[in-house]
N, C-alpha and C positions, 0 to 999 in steps of 0.2 A: 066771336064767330070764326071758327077754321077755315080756311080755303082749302079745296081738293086741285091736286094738279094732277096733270097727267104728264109720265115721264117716260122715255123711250131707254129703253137698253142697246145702244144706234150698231155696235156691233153683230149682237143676236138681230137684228133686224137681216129679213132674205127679200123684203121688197113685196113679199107675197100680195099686199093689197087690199088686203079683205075688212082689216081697221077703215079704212080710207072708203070703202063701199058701206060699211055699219055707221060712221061717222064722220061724210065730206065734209059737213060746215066747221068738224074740229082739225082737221088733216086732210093730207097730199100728197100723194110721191109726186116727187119732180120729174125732168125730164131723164134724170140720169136712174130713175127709181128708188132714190133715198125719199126716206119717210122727212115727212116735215110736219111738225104739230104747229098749227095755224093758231091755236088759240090752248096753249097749256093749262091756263085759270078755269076750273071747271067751275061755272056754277049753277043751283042746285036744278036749273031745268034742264040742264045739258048732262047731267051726272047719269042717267037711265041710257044716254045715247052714248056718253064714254065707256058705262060699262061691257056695254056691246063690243065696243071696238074692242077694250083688254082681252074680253070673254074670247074672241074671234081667231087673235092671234095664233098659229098653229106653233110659234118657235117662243111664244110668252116674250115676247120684248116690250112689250106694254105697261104700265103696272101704275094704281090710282096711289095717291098718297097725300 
């Protein structure tokens, strides 16, 4: 069985937020607005909710693998 993760591009990342509102229980901006992936192991009940978040991203820093 594969595991999906989810992996951040931390560069392209603008802080924008909108991952973090599609999918709190998998991520976070901190206090200083950097994205923080709380839980990268996707599994497969959570994979509908991470799609959200990559779909979301306006600068694609997100991406399933």
């Amino acid at each position: 069985m594969s595991t999906t993760r989810i992996e951040l591009d931390r560069p392209r990342c603008e802080g924008h937020g909108l991952c973090e509102e599609a999918a709190p229980d998998l991520m976070h901006l901190d206090d200083d607005g950097e994205l923080v992936i709380d839980r990268p192991e996707i599994d497969e009940a959570d994979l509908p909710t991470a799609q959200d978040a990559v779909r979301v991203c306006p600068v694609a820093a997100l991406k399933l693998v």
